[in-house]
Structures are given as C-alpha cells and as structure tokens.
PAZAPA-4460 file (N, C-alpha, C; in steps of 0.05 Angstrom, whole numbers, plus 32768, in hexadecimal, padded with zeros to 4 digits):
% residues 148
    n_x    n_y    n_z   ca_x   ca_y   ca_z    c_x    c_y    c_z   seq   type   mol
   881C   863F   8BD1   8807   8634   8BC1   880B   863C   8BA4     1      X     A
   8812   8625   8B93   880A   8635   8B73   87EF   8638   8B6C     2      X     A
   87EC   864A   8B5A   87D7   8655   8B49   87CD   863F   8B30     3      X     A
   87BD   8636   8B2B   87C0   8625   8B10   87BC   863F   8B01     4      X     A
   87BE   8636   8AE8   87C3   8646   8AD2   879E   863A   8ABF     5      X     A
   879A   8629   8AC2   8781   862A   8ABA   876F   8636   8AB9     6      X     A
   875B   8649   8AAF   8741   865C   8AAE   8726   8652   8AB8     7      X     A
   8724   8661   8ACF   870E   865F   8AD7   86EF   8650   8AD4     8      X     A
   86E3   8646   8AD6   86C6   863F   8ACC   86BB   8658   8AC6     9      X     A
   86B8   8671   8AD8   86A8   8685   8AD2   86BB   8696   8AB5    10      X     A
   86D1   868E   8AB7   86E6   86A2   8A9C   86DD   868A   8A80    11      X     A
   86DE   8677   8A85   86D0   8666   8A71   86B6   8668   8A69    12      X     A
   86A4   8671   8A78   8687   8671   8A72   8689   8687   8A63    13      X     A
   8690   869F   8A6E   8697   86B4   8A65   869C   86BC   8A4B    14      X     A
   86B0   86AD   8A41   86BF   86A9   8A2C   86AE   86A5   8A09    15      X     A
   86A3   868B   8A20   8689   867C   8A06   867E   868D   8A05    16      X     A
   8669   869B   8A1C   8655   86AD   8A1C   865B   86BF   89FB    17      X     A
   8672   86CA   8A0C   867D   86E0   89F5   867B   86D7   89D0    18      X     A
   868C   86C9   89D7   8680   86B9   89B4   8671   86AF   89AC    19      X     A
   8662   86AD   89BD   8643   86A7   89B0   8631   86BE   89AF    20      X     A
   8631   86D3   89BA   8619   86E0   89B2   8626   8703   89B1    21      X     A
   8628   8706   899A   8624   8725   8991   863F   872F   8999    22      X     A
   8659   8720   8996   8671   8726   8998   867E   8734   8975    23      X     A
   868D   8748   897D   8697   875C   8963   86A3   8746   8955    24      X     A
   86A2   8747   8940   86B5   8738   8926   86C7   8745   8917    25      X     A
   86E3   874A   891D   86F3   8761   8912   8703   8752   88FC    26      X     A
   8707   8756   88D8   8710   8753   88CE   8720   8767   88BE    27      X     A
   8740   875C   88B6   8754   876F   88A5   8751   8760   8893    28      X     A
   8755   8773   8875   8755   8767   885F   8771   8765   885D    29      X     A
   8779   8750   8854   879B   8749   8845   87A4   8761   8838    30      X     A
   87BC   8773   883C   87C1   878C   8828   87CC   8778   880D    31      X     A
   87DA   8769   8815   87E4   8765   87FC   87DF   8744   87F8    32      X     A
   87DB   8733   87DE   87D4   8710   87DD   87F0   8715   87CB    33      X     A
   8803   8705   87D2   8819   86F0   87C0   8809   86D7   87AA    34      X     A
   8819   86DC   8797   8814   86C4   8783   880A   86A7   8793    35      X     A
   881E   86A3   87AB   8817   867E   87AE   87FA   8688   87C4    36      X     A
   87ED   8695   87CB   87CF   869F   87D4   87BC   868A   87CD    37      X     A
   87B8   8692   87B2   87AE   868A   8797   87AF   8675   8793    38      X     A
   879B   8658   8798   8796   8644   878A   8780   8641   877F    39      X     A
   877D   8631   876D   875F   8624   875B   8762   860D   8756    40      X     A
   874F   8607   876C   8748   85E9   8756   873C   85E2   8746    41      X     A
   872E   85F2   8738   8722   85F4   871B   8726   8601   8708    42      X     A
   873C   8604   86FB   8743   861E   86EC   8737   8613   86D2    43      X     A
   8724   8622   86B8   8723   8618   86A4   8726   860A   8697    44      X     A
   8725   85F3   868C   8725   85D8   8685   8743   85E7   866C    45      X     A
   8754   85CF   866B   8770   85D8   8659   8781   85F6   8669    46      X     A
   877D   8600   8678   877D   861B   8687   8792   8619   86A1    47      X     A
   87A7   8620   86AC   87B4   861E   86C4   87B0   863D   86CF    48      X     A
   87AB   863F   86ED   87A7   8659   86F8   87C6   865F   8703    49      X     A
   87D2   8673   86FF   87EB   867D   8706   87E9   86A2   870A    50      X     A
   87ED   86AD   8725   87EE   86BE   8726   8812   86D0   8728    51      X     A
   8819   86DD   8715   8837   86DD   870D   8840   86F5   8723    52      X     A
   8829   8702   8734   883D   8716   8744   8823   871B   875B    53      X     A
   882E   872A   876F   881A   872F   8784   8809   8746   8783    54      X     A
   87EC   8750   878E   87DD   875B   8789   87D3   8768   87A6    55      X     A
   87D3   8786   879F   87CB   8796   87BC   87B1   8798   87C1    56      X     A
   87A5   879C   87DA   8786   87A3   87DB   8777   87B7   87CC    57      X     A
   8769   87B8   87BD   875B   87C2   87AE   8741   87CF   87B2    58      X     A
   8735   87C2   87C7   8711   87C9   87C9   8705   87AF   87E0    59      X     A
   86EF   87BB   87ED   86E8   87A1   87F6   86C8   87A9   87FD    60      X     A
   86B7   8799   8805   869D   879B   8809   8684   878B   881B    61      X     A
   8672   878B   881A   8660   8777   881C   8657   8765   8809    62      X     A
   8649   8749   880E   8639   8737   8804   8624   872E   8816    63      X     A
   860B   872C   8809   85F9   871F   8811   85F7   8706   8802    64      X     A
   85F9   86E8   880B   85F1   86D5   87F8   860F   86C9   87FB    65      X     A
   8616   86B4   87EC   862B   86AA   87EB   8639   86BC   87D0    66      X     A
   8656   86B6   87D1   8665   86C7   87BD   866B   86BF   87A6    67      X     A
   865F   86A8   879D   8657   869C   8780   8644   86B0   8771    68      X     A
   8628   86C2   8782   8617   86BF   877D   8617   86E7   8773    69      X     A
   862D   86F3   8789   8638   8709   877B   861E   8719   8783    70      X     A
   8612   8715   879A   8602   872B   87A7   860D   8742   87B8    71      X     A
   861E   875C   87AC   862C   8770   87B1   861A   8784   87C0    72      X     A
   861D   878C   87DE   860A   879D   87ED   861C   87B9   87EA    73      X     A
   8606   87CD   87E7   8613   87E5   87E5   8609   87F0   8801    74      X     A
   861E   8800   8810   861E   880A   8823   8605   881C   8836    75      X     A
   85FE   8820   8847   85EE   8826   8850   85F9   884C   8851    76      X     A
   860D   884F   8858   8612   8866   885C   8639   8863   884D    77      X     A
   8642   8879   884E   8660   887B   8845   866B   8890   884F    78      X     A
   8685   8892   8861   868F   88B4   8862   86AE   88B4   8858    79      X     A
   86BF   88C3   884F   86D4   88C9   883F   86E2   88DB   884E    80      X     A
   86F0   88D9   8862   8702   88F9   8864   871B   88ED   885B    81      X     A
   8721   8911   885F   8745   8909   884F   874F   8923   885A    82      X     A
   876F   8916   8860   8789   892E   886C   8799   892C   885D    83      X     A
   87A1   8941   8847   87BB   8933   8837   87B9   8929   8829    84      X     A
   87D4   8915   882D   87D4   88FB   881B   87C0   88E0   882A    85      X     A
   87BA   88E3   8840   87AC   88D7   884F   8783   88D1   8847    86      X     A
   877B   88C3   884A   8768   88BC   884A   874C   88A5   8855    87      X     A
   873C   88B3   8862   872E   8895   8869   8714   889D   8862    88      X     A
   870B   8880   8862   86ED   8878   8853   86DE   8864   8867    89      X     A
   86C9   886B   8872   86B4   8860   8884   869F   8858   887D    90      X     A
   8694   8833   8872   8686   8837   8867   8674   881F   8877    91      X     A
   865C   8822   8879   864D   8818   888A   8630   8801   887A    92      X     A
   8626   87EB   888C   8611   87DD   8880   860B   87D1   8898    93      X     A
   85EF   87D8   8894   85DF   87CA   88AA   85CC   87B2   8899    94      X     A
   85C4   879C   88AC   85B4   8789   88A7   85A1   8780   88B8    95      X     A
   857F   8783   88B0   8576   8788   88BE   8564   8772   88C9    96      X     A
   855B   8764   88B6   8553   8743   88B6   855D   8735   88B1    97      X     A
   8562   871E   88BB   856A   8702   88A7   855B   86FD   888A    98      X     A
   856A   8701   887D   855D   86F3   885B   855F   86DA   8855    99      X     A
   8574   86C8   8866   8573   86AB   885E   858F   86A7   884D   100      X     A
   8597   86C0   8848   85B5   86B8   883C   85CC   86C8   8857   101      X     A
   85E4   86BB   884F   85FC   86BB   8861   8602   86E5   8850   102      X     A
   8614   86E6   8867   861D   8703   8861   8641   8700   8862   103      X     A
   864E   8705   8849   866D   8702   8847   8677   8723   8849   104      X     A
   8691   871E   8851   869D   873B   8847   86AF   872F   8832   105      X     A
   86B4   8742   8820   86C2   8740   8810   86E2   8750   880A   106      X     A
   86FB   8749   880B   8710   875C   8805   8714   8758   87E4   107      X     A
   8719   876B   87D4   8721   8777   87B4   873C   877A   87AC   108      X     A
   874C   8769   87A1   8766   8769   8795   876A   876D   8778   109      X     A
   8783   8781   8775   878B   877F   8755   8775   8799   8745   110      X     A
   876E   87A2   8756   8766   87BF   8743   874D   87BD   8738   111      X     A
   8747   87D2   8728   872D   87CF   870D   8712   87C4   8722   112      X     A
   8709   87B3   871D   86F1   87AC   8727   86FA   8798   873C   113      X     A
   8711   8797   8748   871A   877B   8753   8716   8766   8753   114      X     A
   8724   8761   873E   871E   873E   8733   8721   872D   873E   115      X     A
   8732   8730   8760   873A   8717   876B   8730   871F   878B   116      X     A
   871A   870C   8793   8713   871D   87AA   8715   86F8   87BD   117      X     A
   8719   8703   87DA   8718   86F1   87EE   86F5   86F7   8800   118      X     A
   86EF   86DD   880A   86D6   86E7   8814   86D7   86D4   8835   119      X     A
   86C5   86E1   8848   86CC   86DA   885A   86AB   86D8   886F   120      X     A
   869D   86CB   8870   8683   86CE   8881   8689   86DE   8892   121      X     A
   8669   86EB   8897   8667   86FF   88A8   8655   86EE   88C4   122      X     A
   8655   86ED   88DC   8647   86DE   88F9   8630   86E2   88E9   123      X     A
   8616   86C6   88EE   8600   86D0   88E6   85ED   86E5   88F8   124      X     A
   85F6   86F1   890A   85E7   8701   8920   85F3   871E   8919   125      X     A
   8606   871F   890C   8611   8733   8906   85F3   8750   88FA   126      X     A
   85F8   876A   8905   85E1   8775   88F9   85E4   8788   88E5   127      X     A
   8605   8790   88EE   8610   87B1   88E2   8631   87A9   88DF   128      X     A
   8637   87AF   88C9   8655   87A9   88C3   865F   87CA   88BC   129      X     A
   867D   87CC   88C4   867E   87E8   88B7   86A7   87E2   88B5   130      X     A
   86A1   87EF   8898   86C0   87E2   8891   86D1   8807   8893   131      X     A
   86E7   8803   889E   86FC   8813   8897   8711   8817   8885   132      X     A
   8710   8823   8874   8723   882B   885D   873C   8836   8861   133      X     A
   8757   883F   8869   876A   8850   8868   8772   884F   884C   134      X     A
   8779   8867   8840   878D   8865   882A   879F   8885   8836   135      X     A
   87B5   8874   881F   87C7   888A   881B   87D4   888E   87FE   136      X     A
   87D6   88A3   87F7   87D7   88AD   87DF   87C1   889F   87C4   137      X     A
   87B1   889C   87CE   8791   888D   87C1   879E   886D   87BC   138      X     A
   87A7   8860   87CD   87B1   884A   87C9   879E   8842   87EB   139      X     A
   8795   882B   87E4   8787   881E   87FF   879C   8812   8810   140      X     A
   87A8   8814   882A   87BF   880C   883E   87AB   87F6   884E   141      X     A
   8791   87FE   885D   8781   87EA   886C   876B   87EB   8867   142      X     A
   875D   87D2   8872   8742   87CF   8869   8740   87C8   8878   143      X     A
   8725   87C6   8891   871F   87B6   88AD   86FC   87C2   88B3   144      X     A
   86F3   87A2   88AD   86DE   879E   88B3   86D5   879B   88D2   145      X     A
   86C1   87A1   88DB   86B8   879E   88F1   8695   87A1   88F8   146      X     A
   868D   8783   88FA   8676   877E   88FF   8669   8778   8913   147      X     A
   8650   877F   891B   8644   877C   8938   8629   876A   8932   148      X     A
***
C-alpha cells in the first residue's frame, strides 16, 4: 500500500489554526543592505538616489503608527550584559490595547541616527515584542525580533 504524501485534514486544520491565532512572529534584521537594496521612486525632483557602497546594521526598534509618521516606542524594560568582546542587549515592549494604529518593527542602517531604516508590520494581535541584540566588539552582528 503507498502512503500519499498529502497532509491530513486534522494537520491542515491545525496548521491554519496556528496562524491565525497568537502564533510567534520571529524576525532577523538584514546585517548588512548592498547598494542595489535601495530603490526610490521618488527621489527629489532634479535628484537621482544612488547608494555608492553597502551599509551594516546599525540600531533597530519599535513603531506605533505607520513609518511616515515616525512614532518611535521606547522600550518597556532593557538589559545589557557583556563577556569580553562579546555582548547582548534585551530589550522589551509590551502593548496593551489597540490604539487604532498598526505596530512596525523597525531595522537601523549606516550609523549616527540611522538614516536608512527597513520597516516591517508587527501581527495585529501581537501584545509583547522583545528584540535581541548580539554585538561584538560594540559592532551589532544580530538583531531578532520576536513577538507574541
């Protein structure tokens, strides 16, 4: 007798179940964006956007609101240990009502205030996000969000 290879009704229900209600949302931030990353289709009127070299992770965070609108959430809690040249940073946000705006995470490229950031929605059921930091030698290696 063969086996089909097809999934179950109950591994299918299953499945959906799972993505629909209160399943983890795990995101890595990009360590590093290459020049061709980078498009605009609106760059300054007379203006071409050209990025001449690639850019390492920098910083990353929360938003409340869409990311036009530059509503930056500061953490609910933060912890920092460090071994060495080694280092990690634990930094946490909870949400506790719906406000009516979407919740993004944000990753930070290119240093200084990170001028070039990627943004990525957060599930709207989501309640508590808590991002992981590694660095080494105070240089950021990973960034990994994980929201419930």
């Amino acid at each position: 007798m063969k086996l089909s290879r097809l999934p179950t009704m109950t591994s299918l229900l299953l499945a959906i179940a799972g993505s629909a209600y209160g399943t983890e949302q795990r995101v890595a931030c990009p360590e590093l964006l290459h020049p061709d990353a980078v498009q605009s289709n609106r760059p300054p009127v007379g203006w071409a956007l050209y990025m001449p070299q690639e850019v390492y992770l920098s910083g990353g965070g929360m938003l409340q609101g869409p990311p036009d609108q530059s509503g930056y959430l500061v953490p609910d809690d933060s912890k920092r240990t460090k071994s060495g040249i080694r280092a990690t940073q634990t930094d946490r946000w909870t949400f506790h009502a719906p406000e009516g705006y979407p919740t993004w995470i944000y990753c930070g490229y290119g240093g200084g205030r990170t001028p070039l950031q990627l943004f990525k929605p957060v599930a709207d059921d989501a309640t508590e996000c808590i991002l992981t930091t590694r660095f080494a030698n105070d240089q950021i290696r990973e960034q990994i969000f994980v929201c419930k």
